[in-house]
Structure formats: structure tokens, C-alpha cells
C-alpha positions as CSV (number, residue, x, y, z in Angstrom):
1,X,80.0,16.1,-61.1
2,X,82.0,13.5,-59.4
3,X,84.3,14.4,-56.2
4,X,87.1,12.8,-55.6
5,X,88.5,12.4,-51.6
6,X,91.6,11.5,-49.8
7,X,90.7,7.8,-48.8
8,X,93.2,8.2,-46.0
9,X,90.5,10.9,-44.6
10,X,87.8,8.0,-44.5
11,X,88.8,7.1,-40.9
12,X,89.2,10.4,-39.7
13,X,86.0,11.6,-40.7
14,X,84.1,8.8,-39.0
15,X,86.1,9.8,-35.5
16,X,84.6,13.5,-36.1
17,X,81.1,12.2,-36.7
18,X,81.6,9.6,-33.7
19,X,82.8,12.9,-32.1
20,X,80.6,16.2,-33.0
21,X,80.5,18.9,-31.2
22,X,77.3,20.6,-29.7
23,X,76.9,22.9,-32.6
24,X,77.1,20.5,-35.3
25,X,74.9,17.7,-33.4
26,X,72.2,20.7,-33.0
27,X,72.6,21.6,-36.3
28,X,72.8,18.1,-37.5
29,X,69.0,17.3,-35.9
30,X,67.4,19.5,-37.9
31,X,68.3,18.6,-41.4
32,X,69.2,14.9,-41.2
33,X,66.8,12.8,-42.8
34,X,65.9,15.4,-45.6
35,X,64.4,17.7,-42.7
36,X,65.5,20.5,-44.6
37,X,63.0,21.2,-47.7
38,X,63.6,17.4,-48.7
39,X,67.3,17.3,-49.3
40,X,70.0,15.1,-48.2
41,X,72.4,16.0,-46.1
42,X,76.0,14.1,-45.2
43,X,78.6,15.3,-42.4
44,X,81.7,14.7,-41.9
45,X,82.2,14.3,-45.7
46,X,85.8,14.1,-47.0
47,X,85.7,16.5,-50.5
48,X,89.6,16.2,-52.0
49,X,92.0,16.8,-49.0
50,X,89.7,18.3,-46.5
51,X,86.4,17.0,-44.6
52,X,83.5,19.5,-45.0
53,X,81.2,19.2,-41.8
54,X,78.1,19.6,-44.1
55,X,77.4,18.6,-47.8
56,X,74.4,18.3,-49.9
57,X,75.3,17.0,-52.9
58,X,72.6,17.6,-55.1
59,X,72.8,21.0,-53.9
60,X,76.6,21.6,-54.1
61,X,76.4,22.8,-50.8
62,X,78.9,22.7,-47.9
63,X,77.9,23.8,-44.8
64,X,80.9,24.7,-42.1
65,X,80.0,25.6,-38.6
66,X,83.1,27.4,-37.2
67,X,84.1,26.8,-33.7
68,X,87.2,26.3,-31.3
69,X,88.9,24.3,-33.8
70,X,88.8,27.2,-35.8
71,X,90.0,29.8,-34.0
72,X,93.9,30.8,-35.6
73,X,92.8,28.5,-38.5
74,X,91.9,31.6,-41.2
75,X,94.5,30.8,-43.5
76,X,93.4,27.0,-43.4
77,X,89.4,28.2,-43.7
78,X,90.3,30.5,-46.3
79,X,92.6,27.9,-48.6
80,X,89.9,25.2,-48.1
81,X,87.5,27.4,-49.4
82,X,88.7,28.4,-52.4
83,X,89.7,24.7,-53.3
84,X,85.7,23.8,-52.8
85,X,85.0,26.9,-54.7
86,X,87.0,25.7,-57.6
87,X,84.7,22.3,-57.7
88,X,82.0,24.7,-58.3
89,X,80.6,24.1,-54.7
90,X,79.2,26.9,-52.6
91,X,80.4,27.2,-48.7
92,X,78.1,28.8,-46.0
93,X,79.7,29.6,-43.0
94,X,78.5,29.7,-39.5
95,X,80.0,30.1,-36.3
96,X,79.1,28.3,-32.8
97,X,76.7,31.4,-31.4
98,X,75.0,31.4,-34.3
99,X,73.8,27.9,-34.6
100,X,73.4,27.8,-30.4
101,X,71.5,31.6,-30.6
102,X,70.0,31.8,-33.7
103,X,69.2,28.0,-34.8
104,X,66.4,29.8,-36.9
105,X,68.1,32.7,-38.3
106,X,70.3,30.0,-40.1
107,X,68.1,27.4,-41.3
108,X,66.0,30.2,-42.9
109,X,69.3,31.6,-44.3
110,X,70.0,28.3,-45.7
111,X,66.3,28.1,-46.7
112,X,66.7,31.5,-48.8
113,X,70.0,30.4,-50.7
114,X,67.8,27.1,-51.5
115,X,64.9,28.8,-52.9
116,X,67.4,31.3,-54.8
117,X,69.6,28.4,-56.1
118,X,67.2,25.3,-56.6
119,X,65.8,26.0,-59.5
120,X,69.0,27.4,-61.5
């Protein structure tokens, strides 16, 4: 499947790369360089009109870790969603505690919708 982006959203993405937060640099360190079960991983990646903080694409997989610049953004979260859902892609959701408290609680959440969907 090929996904098309917003080239105006190439720019922007690089400045929130250049310009992570804590969660997503944490959560970035453990599965850049196919750390996680030998799959690639891109952030920042613009899908259509949004940018995804997470992507595997031979997985179909976004990853979003919610924090500040979510809060009062539901309706956005929920509309961007269902756009990525209608590629076909799946989007796990994290929040900010979560990847600060429980770094391991989500990689082996991510591990057991890998093993579950890998193979389909």
C-alpha cells in the first residue's frame, strides 16, 4: 500500500523530530534501529494531512504518545484516527505517564499486538 502525505507537512515534521518531547525521545531509544523485534520504525512521519509520531510501515502501525499538545485536542485525535483507520493502519495510543512509568508495560503491549498481528 502506498501512502500519500501533505508535502507541505515535510518541514514541519522535521521541526517536531528536531524538537521531541521527553516521552517520545524515551520511547524513540528503545525501538530505533529495529530495537523492537527487528522492525523499522520512523517518527514524525507525515500520513495524508496529519504527522503520526510513530509508524512502522511494514507493520501498518502508528504509534501516538499523547501528551500536553493533546490535552482539549479529542475531537482532532479522534478525526485523525479514523482517517488512518480508513488506510487500513492500526493506531496505539499512549499517554506521557505511561511511557515515563511504565516504559515496559508498553513495549510488551506493543510486543503482544506484534506477535498477534505479524503473522496475519
Amino acid at each position: 500500500m502506498i501512502i500519500h502525505y501533505n508535502p507541505k507537512l515535510k518541514q514541519l515534521a522535521r521541526n517536531l523530530r528536531n524538537n521531541s518531547s521527553i516521552s517520545e525521545i524515551r520511547f524513540w531509544n528503545q525501538v530505533k534501529a529495529k530495537q523492537m523485534k527487528g522492525y523499522q520504525f520512523l517518527r514524525q512521519k507525515p500520513i495524508g494531512n496529519y504527522i503520526v509520531d510513530f509508524f512502522c510501515s511494514k507493520l501498518q502501525l502508528v504509534i501516538e504518545i499523547d501528551g500536553e499538545s493533546h490535552f482539549n485536542q479529542e475531537k482532532t485525535d479522534i478525526k485523525k484516527q479514523h482517517y488512518l483507520e480508513e488506510l487500513g493502519l492500526t493506531v496505539l495510543r499512549f499517554n506521557n505517564d505511561q511511557i515515563q512509568y511504565d516504559m515496559n508495560g508498553v513495549l510488551i503491549k506493543i510486543d503482544e499486538w506484534i506477535k498477534q498481528h505479524e503473522c496475519s
